[in-house]
BAROVO-171711 format. One record per residue: residue number from 1; residue in three letters; z, y, x of N, C-alpha, C in turn. Coordinates in Angstrom, 2 decimals. Layout:
BEGIN
NUM, ALA, Z, Y, X, Z, Y, X, Z, Y, X
...
END
This chain:
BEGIN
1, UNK, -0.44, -5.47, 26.79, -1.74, -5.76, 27.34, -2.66, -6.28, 26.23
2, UNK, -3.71, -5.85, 26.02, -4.96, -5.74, 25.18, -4.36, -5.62, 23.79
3, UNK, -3.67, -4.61, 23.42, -2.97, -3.91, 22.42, -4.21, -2.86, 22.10
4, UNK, -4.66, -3.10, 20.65, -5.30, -1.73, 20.69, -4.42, -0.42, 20.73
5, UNK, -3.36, -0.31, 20.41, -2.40, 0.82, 19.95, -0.72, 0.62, 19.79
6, UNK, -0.37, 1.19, 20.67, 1.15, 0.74, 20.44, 1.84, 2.32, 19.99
7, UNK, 1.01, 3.45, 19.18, 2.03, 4.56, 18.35, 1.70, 4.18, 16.73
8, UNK, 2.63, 4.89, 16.28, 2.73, 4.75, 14.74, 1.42, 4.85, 14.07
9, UNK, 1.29, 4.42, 13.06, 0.06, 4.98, 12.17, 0.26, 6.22, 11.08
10, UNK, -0.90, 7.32, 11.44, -0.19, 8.28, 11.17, -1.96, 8.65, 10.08
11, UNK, -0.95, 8.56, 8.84, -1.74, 9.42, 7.57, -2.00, 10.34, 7.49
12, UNK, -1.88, 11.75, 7.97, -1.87, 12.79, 7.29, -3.41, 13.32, 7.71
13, UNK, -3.71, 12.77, 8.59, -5.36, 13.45, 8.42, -6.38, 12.10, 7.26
14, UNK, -5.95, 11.69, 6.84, -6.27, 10.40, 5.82, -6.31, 11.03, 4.72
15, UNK, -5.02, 11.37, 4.33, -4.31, 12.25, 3.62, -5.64, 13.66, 2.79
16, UNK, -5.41, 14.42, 4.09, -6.41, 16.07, 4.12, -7.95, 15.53, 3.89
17, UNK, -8.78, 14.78, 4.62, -10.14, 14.37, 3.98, -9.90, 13.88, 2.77
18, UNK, -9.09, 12.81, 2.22, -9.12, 12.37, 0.92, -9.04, 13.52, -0.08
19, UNK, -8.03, 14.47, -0.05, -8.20, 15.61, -0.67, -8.96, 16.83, -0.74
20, UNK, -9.70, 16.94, 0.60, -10.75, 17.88, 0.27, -12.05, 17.21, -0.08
21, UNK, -12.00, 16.05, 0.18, -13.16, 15.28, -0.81, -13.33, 15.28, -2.32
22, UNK, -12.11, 15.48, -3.08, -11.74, 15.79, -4.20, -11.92, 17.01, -4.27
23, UNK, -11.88, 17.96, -3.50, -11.89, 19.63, -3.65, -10.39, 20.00, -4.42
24, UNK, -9.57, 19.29, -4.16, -8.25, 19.52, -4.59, -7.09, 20.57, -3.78
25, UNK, -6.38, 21.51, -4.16, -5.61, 22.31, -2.88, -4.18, 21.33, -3.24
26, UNK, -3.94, 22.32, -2.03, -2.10, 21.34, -2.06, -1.25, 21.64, -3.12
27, UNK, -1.69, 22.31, -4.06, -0.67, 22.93, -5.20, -1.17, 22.12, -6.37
28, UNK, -2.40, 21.52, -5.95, -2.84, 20.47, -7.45, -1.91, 18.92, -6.87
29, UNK, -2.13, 18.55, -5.86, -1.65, 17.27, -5.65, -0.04, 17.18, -5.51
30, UNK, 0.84, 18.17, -5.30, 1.80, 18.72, -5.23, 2.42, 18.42, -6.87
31, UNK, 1.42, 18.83, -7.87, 1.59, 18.88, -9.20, 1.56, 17.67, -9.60
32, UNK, 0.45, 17.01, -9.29, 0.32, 15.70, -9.75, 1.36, 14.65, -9.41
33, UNK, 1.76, 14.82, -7.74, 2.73, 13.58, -7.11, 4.15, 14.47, -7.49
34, UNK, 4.49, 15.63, -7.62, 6.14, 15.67, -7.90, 6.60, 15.68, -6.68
35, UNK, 5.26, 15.84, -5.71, 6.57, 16.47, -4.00, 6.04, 17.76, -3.80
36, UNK, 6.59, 18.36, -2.93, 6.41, 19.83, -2.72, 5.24, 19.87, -1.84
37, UNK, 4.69, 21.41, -1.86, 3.67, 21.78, -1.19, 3.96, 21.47, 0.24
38, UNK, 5.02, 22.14, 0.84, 5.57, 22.63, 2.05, 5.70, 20.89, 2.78
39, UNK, 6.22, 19.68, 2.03, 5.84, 18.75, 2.55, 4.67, 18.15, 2.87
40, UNK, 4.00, 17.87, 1.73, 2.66, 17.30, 1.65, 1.51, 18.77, 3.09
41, UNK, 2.48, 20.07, 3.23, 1.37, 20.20, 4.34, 1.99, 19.41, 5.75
42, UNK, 2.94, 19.37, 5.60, 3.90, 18.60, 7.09, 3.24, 17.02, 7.28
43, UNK, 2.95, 16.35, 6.09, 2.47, 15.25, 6.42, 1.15, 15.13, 6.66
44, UNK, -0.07, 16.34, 6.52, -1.32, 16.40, 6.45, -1.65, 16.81, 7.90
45, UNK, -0.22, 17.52, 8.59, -0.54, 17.87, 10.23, 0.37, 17.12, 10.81
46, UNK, 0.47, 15.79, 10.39, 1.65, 15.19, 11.01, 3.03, 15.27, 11.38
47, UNK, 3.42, 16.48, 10.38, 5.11, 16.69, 11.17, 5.62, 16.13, 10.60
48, UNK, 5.72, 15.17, 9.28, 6.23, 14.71, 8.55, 5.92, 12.93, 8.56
49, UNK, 6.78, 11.95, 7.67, 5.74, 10.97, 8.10, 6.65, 10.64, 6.32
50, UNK, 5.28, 10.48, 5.36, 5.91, 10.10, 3.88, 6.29, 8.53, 3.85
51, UNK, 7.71, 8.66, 2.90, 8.15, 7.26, 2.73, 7.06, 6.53, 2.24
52, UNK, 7.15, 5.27, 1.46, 6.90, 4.15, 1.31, 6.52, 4.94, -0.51
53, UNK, 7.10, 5.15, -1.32, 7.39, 5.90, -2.50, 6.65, 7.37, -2.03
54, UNK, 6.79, 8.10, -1.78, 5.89, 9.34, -1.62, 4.53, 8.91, -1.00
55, UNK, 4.03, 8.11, -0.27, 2.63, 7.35, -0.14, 2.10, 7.40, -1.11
56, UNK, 2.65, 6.61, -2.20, 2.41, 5.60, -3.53, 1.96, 6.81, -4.53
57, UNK, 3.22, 8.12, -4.47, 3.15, 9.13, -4.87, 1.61, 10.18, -4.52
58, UNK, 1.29, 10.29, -3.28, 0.40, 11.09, -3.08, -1.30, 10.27, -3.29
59, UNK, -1.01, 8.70, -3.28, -2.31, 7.93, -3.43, -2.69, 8.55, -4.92
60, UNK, -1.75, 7.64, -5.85, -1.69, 8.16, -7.15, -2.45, 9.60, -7.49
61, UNK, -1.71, 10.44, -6.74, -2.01, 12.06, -6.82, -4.05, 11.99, -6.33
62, UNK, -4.04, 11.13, -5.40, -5.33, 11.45, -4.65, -6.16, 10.51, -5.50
63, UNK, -6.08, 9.58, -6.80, -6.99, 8.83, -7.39, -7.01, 7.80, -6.24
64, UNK, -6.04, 6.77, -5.65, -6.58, 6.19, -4.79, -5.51, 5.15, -4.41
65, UNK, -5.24, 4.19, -3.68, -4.10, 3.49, -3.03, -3.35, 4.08, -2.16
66, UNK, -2.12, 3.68, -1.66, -1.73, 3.34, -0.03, -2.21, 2.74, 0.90
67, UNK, -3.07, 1.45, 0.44, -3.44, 0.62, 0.90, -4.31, 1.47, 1.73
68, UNK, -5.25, 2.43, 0.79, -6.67, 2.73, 1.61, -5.78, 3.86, 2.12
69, UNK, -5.76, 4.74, 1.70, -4.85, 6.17, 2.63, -4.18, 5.42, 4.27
70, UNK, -3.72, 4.48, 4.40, -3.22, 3.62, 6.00, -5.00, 3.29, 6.42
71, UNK, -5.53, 2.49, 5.66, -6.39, 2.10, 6.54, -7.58, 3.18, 6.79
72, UNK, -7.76, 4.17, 6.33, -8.39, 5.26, 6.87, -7.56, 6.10, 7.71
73, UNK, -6.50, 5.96, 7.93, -5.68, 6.29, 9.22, -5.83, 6.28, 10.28
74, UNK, -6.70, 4.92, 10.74, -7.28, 4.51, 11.99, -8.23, 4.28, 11.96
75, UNK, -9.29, 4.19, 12.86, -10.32, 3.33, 12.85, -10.54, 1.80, 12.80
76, UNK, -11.65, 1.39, 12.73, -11.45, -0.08, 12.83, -11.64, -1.02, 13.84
77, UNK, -10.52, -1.85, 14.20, -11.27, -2.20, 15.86, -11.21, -3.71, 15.59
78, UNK, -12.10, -4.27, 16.27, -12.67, -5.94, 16.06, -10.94, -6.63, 16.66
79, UNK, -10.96, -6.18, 17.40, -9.28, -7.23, 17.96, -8.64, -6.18, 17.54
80, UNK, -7.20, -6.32, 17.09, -5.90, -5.08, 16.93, -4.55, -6.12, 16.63
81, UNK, -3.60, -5.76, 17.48, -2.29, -6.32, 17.29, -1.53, -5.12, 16.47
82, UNK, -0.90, -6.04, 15.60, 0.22, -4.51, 15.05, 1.75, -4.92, 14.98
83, UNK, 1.67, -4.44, 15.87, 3.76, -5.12, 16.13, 4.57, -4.37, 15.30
84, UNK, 5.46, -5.18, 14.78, 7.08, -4.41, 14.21, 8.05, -3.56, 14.81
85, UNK, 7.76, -2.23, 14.63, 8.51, -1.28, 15.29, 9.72, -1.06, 14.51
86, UNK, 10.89, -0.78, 15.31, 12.06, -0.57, 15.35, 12.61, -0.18, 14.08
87, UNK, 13.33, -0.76, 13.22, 13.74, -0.80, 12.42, 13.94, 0.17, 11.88
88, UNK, 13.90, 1.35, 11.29, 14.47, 2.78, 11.47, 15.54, 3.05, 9.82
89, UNK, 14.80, 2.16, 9.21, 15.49, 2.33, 7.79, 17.09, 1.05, 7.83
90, UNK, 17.43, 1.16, 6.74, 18.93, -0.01, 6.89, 18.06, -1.15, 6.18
91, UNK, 18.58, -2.03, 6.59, 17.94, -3.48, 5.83, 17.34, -3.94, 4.43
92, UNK, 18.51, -2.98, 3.45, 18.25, -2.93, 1.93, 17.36, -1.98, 1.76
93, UNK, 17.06, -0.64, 2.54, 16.23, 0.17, 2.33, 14.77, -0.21, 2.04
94, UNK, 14.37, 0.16, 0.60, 12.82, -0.38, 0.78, 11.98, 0.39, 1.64
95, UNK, 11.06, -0.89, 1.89, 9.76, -0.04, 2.94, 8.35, -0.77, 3.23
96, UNK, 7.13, -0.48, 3.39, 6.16, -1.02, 3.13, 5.08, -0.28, 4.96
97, UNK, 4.62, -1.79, 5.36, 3.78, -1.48, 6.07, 2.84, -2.18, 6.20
98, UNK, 1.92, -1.55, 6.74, 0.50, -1.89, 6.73, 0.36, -3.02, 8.04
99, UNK, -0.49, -3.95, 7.42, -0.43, -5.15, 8.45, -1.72, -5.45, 9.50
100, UNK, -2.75, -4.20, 8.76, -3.95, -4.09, 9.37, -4.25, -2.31, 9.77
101, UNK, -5.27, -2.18, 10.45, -5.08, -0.72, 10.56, -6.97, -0.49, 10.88
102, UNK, -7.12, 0.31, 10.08, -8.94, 0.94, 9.68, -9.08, 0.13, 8.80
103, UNK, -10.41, 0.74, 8.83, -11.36, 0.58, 7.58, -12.05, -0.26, 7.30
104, UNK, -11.13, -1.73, 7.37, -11.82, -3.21, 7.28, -12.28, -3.62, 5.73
105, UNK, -12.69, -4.97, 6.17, -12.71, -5.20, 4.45, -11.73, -6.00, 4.05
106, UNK, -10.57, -6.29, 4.73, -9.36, -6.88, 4.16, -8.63, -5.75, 4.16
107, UNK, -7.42, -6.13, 3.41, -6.25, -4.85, 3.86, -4.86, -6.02, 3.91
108, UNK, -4.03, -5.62, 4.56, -3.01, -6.75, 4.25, -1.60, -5.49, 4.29
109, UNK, -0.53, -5.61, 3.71, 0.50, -5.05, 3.45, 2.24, -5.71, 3.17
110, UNK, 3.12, -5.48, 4.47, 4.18, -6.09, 4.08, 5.18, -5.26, 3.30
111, UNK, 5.95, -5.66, 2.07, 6.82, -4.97, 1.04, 8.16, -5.72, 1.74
112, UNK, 9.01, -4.97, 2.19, 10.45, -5.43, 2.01, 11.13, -4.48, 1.37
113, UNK, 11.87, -5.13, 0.77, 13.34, -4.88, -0.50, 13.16, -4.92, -2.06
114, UNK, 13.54, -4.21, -2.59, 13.05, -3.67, -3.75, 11.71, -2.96, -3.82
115, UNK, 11.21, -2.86, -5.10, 9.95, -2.13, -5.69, 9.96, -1.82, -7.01
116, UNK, 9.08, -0.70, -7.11, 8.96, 0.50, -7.98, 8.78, -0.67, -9.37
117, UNK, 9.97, -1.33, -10.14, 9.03, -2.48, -11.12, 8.79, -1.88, -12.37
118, UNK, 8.57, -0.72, -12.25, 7.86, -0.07, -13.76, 6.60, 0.66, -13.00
119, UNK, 6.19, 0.86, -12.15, 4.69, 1.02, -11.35, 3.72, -0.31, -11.81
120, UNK, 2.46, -0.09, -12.79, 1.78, -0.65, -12.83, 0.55, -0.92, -11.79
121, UNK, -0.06, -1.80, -11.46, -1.23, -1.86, -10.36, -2.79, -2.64, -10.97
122, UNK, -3.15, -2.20, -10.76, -4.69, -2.71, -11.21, -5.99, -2.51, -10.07
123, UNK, -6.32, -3.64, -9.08, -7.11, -3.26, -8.12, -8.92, -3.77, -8.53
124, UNK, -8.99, -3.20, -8.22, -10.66, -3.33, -8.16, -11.31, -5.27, -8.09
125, UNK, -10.31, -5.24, -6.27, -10.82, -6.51, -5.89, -9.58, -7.63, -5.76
126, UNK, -10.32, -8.58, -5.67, -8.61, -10.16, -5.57, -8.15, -9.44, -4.74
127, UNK, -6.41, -10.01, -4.71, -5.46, -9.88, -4.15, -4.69, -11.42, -3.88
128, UNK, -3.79, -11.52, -3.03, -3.36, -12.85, -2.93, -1.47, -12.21, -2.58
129, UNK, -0.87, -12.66, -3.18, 0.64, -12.06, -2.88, 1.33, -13.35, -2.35
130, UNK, 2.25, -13.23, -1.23, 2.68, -13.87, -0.37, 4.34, -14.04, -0.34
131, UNK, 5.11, -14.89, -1.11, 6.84, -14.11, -1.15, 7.16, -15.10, 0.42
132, UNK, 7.49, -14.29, 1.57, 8.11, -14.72, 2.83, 9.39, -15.10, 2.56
133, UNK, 10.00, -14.32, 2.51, 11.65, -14.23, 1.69, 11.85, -13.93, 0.52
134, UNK, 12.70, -14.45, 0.09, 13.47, -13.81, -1.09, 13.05, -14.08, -1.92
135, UNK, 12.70, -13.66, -3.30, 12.40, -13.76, -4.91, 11.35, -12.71, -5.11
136, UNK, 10.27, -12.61, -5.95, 9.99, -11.64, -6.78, 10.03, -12.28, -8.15
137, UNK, 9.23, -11.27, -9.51, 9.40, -11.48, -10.88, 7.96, -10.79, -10.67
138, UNK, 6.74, -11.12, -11.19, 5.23, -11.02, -11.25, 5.39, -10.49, -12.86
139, UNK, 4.82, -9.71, -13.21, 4.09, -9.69, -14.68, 2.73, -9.35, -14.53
140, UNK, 1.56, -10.03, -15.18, 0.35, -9.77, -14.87, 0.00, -10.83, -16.22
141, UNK, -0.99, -10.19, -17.08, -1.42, -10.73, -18.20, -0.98, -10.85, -18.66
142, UNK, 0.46, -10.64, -19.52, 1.30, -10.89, -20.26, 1.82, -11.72, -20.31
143, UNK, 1.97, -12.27, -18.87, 2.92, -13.63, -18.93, 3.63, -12.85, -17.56
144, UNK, 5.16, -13.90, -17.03, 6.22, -13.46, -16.38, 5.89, -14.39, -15.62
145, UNK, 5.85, -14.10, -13.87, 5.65, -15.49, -13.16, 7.17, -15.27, -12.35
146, UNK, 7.94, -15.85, -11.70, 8.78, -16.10, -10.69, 8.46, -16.92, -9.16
147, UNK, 8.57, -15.90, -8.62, 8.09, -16.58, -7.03, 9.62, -16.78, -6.19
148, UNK, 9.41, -17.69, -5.34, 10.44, -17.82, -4.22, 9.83, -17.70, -2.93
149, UNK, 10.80, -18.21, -1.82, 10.32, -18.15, -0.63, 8.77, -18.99, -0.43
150, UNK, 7.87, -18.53, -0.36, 6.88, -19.62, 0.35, 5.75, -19.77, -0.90
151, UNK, 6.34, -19.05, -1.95, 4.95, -19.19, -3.47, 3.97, -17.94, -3.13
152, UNK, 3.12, -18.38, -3.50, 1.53, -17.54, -3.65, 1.11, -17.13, -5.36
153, UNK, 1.13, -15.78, -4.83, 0.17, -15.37, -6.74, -1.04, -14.86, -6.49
154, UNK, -2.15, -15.76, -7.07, -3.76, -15.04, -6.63, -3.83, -14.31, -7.78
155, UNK, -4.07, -12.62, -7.56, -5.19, -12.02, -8.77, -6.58, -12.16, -8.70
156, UNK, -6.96, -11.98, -9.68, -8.19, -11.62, -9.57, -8.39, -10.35, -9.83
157, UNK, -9.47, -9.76, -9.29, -9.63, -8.19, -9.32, -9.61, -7.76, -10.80
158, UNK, -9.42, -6.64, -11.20, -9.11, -5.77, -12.67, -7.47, -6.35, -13.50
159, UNK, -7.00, -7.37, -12.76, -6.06, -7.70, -13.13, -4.40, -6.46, -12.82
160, UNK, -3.91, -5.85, -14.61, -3.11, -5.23, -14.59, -1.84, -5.80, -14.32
161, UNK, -0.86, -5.26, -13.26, 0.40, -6.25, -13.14, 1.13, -5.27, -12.35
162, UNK, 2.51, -6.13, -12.54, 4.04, -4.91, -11.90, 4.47, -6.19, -11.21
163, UNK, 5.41, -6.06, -10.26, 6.70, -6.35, -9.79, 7.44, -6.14, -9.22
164, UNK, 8.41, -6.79, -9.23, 9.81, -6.40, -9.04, 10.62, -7.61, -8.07
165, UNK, 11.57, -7.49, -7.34, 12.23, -8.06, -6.04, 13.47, -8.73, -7.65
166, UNK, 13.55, -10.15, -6.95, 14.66, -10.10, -8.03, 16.19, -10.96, -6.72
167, UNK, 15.61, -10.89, -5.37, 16.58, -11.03, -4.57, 16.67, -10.06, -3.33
168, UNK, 18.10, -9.84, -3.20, 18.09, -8.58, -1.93, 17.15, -8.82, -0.48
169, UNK, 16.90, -7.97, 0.30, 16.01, -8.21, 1.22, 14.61, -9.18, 1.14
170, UNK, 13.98, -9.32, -0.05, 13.12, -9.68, -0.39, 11.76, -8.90, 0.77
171, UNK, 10.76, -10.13, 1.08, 9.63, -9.60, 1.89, 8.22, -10.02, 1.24
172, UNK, 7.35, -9.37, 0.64, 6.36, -10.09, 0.28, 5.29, -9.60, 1.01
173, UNK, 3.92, -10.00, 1.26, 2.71, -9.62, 2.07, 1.76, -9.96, 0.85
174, UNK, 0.98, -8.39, 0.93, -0.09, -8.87, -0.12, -1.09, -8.39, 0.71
175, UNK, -1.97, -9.37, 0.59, -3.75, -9.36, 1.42, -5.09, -9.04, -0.01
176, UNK, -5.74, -8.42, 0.18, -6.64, -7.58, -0.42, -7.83, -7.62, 0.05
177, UNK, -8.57, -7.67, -1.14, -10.15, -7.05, -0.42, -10.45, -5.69, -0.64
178, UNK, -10.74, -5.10, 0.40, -10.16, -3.65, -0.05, -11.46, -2.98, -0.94
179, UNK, -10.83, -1.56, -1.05, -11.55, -1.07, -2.69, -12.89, -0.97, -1.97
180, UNK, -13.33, -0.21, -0.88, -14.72, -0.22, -1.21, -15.44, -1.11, -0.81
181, UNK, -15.39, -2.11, -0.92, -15.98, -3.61, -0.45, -16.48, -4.39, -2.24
182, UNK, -17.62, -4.14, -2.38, -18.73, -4.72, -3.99, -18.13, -6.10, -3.73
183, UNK, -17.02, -7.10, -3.99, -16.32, -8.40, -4.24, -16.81, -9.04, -4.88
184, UNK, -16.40, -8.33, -6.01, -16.82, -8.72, -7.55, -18.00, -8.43, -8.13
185, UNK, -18.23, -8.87, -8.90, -19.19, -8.33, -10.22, -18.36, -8.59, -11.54
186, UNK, -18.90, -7.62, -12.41, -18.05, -7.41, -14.17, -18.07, -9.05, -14.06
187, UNK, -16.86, -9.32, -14.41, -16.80, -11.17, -15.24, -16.06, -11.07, -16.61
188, UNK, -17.29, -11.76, -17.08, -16.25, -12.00, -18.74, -14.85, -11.77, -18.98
189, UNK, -14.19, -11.16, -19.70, -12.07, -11.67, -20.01, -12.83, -12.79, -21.14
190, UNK, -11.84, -13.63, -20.76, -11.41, -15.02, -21.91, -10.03, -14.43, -22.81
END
């Protein structure tokens, strides 16, 4: 009751505008992400639904996030609950979901398990990373941070950084201002 939506969130028409906005066919993004045509059309008409890693894969491919590819998924609605659906992967399995759904100006995103820790990230706008459980290992500016249960890492936007889970079943939530939202303005590097 007053659920905006209780089915999955489903990318693949997110997916198809992002790429014909580019004027890109499925054999260029295909090239670029390293998955096949025949998938990337299954996920563009929904028969498919891409992991957590092929997302990351086709954002990349599309010049763009995961982050935004989910939240142009849906529209944006002033109230929205988004409940935890049924577990479908095994516990250690990594997997990433979206904690908001449209085209707000936050984005929020939960990571459990492991992560891609040679994937670099560089966002536009702040970010705030959240470790629920477990451990991560931060690199951002050339320094190494270590988080535990319950630590916070603020970026600031243009800030380049990786990480990596350095305990099993690790959960982190990172909240965002999302890309097309003017945050910032150029600020000096020190």
């Amino acid at each position: 009751m007053g659920d905006h939506k209780e089915q999955p969130l489903r990318v693949g028409a997110a997916v198809r505008r992002r790429r014909r906005a580019l004027e890109l066919t499925l054999a260029v993004v295909a090239e670029r992400s390293g998955l096949s045509v025949p998938f990337l059309s299954q996920v563009e008409n929904e028969r498919a639904r891409p992991s957590r890693s092929s997302l990351e894969k086709v954002a990349d491919a599309l010049r763009t996030t995961a982050v935004e590819l989910l939240a142009a998924a849906d529209p944006a609605c002033s109230v929205d609950v988004v409940r935890l659906e049924g577990t479908e992967a095994p516990p250690l399995e990594p997997r990433m979901r979206s904690l908001v759904r449209g085209h707000h100006q936050m984005h929020a995103s939960e990571f459990t398990g492991d992560h891609d820790a040679g994937r670099e990230f560089q966002y536009r706008n702040d970010q705030l990373m959240y470790v629920a459980d477990g451990g991560v290992e931060i690199e951002a500016e050339g320094r190494a941070y270590r988080l535990g249960r319950g630590d916070t890492l603020y970026l600031t936007g243009g800030v380049r950084h990786r990480w990596r889970a350095t305990v099993a079943e690790t959960r982190v939530v990172v909240v965002a201002v999302a890309e097309h939202i003017e945050a910032v303005q150029d600020r000096p590097r020190r």
